[in-house]
C-alpha positions in Angstrom: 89.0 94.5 129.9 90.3 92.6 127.1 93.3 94.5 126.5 95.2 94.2 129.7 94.3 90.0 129.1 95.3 89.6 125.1 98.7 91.3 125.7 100.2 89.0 127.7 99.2 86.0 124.7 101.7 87.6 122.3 104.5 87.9 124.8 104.1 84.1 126.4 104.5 82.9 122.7 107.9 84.7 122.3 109.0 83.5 125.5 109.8 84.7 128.9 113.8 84.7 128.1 113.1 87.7 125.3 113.5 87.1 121.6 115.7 84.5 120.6 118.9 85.2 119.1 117.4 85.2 115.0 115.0 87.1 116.5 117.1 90.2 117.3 119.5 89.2 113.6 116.3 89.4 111.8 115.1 92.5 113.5 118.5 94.6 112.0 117.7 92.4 109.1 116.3 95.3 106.6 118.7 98.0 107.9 121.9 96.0 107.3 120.6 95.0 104.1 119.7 98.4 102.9 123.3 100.2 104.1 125.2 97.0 102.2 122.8 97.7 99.0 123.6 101.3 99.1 127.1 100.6 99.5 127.0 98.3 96.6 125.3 100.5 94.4 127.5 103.4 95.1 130.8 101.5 94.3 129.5 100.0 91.0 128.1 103.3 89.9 129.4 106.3 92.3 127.0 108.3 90.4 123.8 106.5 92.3 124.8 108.9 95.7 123.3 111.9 93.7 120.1 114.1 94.6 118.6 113.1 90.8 119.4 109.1 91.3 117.7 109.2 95.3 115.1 110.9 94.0 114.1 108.9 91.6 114.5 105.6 93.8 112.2 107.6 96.3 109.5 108.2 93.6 109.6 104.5 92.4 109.2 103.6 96.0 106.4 105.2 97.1 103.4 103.1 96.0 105.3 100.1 96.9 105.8 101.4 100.3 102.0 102.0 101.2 101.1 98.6 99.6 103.3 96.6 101.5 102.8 98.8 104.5 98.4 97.9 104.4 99.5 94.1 103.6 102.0 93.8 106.5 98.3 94.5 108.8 96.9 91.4 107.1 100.4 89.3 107.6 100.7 89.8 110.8 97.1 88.4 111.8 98.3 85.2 109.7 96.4 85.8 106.6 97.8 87.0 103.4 96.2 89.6 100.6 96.9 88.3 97.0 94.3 90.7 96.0 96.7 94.0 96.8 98.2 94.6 92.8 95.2 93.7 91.3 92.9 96.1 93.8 96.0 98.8 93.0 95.4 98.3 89.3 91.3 98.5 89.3 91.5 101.3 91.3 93.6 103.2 88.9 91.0 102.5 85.9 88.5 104.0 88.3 90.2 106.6 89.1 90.7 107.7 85.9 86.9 106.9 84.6 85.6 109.7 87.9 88.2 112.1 87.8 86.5 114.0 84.8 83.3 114.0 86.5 84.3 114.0 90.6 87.2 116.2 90.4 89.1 116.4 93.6 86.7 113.8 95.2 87.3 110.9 93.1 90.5 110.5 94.9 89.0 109.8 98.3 86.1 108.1 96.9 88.1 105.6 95.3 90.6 104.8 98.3 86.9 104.3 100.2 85.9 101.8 97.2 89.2 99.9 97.6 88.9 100.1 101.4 85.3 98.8 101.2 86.5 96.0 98.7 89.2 95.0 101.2 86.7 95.3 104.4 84.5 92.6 101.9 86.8 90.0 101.5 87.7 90.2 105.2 84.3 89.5 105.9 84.3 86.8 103.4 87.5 84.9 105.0 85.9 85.5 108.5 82.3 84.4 108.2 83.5 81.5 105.1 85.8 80.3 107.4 87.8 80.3 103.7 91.9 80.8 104.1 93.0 84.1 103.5 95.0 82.4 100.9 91.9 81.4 98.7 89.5 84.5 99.5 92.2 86.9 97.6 93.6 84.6 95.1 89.6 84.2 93.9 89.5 88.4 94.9 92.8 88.5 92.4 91.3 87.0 89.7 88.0 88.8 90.0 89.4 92.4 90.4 91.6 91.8 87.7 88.4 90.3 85.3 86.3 93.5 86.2 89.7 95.9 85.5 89.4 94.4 82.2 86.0 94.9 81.6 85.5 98.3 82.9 88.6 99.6 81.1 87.4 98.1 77.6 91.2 95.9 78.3 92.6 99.2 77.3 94.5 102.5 78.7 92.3 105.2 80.4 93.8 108.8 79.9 93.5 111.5 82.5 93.0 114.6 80.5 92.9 116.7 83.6 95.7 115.5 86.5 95.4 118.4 88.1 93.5 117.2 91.6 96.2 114.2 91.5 99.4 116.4 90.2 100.1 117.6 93.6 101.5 114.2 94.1 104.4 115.1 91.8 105.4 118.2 93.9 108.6 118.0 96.1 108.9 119.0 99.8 111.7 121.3 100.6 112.5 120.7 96.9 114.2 117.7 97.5 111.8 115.6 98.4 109.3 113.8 96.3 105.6 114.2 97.6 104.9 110.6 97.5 107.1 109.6 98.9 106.1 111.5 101.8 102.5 110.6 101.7 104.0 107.1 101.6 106.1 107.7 104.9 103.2 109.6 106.7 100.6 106.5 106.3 103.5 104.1 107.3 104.1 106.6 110.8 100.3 106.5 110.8 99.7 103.5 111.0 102.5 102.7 113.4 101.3 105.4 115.7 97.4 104.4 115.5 98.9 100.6 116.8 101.1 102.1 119.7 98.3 104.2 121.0 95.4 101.5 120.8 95.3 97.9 121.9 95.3 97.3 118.3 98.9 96.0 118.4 98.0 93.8 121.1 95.0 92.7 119.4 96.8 92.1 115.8 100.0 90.0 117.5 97.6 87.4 119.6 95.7 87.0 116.4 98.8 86.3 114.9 100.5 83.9 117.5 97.7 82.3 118.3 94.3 82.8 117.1 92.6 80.1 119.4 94.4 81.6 122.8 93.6 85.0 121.4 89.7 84.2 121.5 89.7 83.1 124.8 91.5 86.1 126.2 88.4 88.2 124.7 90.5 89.6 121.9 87.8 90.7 119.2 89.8 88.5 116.2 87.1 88.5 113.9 87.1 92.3 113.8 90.8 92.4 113.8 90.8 90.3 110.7 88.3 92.5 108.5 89.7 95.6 109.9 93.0 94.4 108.9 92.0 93.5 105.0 90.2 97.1 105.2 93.2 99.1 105.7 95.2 97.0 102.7 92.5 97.8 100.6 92.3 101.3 101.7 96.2 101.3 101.0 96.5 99.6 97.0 93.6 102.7 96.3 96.6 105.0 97.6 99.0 103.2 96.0 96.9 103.8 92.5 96.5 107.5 92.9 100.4 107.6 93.4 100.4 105.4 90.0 97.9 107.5 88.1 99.6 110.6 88.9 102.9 109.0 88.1 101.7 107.9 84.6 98.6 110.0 83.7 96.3 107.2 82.9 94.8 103.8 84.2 95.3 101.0 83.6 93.7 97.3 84.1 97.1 95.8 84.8 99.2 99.3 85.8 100.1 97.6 89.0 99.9 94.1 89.0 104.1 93.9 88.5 104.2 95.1 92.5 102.2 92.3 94.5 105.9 89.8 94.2 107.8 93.1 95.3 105.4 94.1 98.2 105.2 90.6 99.5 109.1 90.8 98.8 109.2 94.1 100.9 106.8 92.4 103.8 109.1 89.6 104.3 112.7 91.1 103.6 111.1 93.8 106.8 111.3 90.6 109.1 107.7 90.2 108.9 107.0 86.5 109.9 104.8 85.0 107.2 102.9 82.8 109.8 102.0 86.4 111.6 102.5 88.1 115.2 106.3 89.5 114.3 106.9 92.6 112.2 106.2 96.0 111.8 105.2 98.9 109.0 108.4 100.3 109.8 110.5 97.1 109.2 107.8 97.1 105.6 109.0 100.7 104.5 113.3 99.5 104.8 111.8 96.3 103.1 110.3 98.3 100.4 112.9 100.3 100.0 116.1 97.0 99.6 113.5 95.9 97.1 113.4 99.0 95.0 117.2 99.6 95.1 117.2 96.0 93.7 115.0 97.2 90.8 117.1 100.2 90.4 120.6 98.5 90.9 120.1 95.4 88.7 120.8 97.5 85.4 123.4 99.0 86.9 125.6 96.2 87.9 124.6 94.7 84.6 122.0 92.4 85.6 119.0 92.0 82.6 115.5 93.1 83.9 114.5 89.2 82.9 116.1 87.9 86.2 114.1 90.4 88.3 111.6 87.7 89.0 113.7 85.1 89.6 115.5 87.3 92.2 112.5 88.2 93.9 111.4 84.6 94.2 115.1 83.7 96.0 114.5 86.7 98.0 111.2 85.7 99.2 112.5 82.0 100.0 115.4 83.0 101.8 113.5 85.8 103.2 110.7 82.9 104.9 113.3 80.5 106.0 114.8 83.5 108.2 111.5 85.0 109.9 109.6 81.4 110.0 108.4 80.5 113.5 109.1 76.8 113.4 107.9 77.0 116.6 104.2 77.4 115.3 104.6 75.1 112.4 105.1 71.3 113.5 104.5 69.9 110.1 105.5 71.5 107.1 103.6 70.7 103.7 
């Protein structure tokens, strides 16, 4: 019964008139970005429109794609997960600790670890009543303390990568197999919210958390199940790693939380939650990794990367902000 009641929360906050007109320029946002990057790209180096060159920028874009795509889940309820890179980079010490002795299961086992992790922090925002904001930034440090630890602060080789090598197959030959994987969790997910009153569920937690309680929406639930499936995502995200690099590592992917919440809000993803999609996450994902491709291309040093993403981000928040939700900004 509480479907039918929580949808109509999500649509009153966006108006009866429709989206405003940001709203629909936000919306093409990532798309015109991406076709003006490519274009870019292509007439600085008219070499970058090659099989080898997409390939590669596919490859490079695959864990970033399912981190930001479990993350976007957790934005959109209004919360955020700092925890994502750091979660990413434990899991790819583990990973590389069980494969010797699990074999072909320690890939699902560790995605469940990560998932679980996720799922506990959830739990910890939700029954705390902590922001999302503290519980992973504490979560951050923590993961990141025990990926220490449990490496010995060093590199863990995978002698045998042959349960995770099927990662580095292509489809059709063209195709890189993760980013494939990457593109079937992000259609996954989109088609598990379309076919459930999870989308409903997710946006009136995110436009309203208060109205979304009173219309019987299950918000608590929403919010762990939310942090589960980021969690569930940075343990994909290291398998994609580890096969990538044939080891683990306690800081393999901390460089890719600024580009996944780079990716989350350059999708039109509103940071104060209720607006976005996976789908606008995966074109976000893929501007950002085109960025970290093109920059050496048009000459750019790899020592502005930062600051770029932090303009990015900025500029990215002032476009997707609901002002309408925020009344005094601090």
């Amino acid at each position: 019964m509480s479907t039918p009641v929580a949808t109509p929360v999500a649509e009153s906050a966006v108006g009866k008139g429709g989206p405003r007109a940001g709203r629909r320029i936000t919306g093409f946002m990532p798309l015109i970005a991406l076709v003006a990057l490519v274009a870019a790209l292509t007439i600085a180096d008219p070499h970058f429109l090659t099989t080898r060159s997409l390939t590669a920028a596919l490859r490079t874009a695959a864990p970033l794609i399912v981190l930001a795509a479990g993350a976007t889940l957790v934005v959109l309820c209004g919360g955020i997960d700092l925890s994502i890179a750091a979660l990413a980079s434990l899991s790819t010490v583990l990973l590389a600790l069980w494969l010797p002795d699990l074999g072909g299961l320690a890939t699902p086992v560790v995605i469940l670890v990560a998932a679980a992790i996720g799922a506990a922090q959830g739990v910890a925002h939700v029954l705390l009543r902590i922001p999302s904001f503290i519980v992973t930034l504490g979560g951050m440090s923590i993961l990141s303390a025990v990926a220490l630890v449990v490496s010995g602060a060093g590199t863990v080789r995978v002698v045998d990568d042959s349960t995770v090598k099927w990662l580095e197959l292509y489809v059709a030959g063209y195709v890189p197999m993760s980013a494939a994987v990457a593109i079937l969790v992000v259609a996954l997910i989109a088609l598990i919210l379309k076919v459930t009153p999870l989308h409903s569920w997710i946006s009136a937690t995110g436009y309203s958390e208060s109205a979304a309680r009173l219309a019987g929406t299950p918000v608590d639930w929403v919010k762990v199940g939310a942090f589960c499936v980021s969690g569930a995502c940075a343990g994909l995200a290291a398998v994609m790693l580890v096969s990538r690099q044939f080891s683990g590592g306690p800081t393999m992917a901390d460089n890719l939380l600024l580009p996944a919440v780079a990716a989350i809000v350059v999708g039109g993803t509103a940071i104060t939650g209720g607006h976005g999609s996976v789908w606008r996450s995966l074109a976000g994902a893929l501007v950002v990794t085109l960025l970290r491709v093109g920059l050496p291309i048009v000459g750019v040093p790899s020592a502005y990367e930062q600051i770029l993403y932090g303009v990015i981000i900025v500029v990215a928040v002032a476009l997707t902000l609901d002002y309408s939700k925020v009344s005094i900004i601090k």
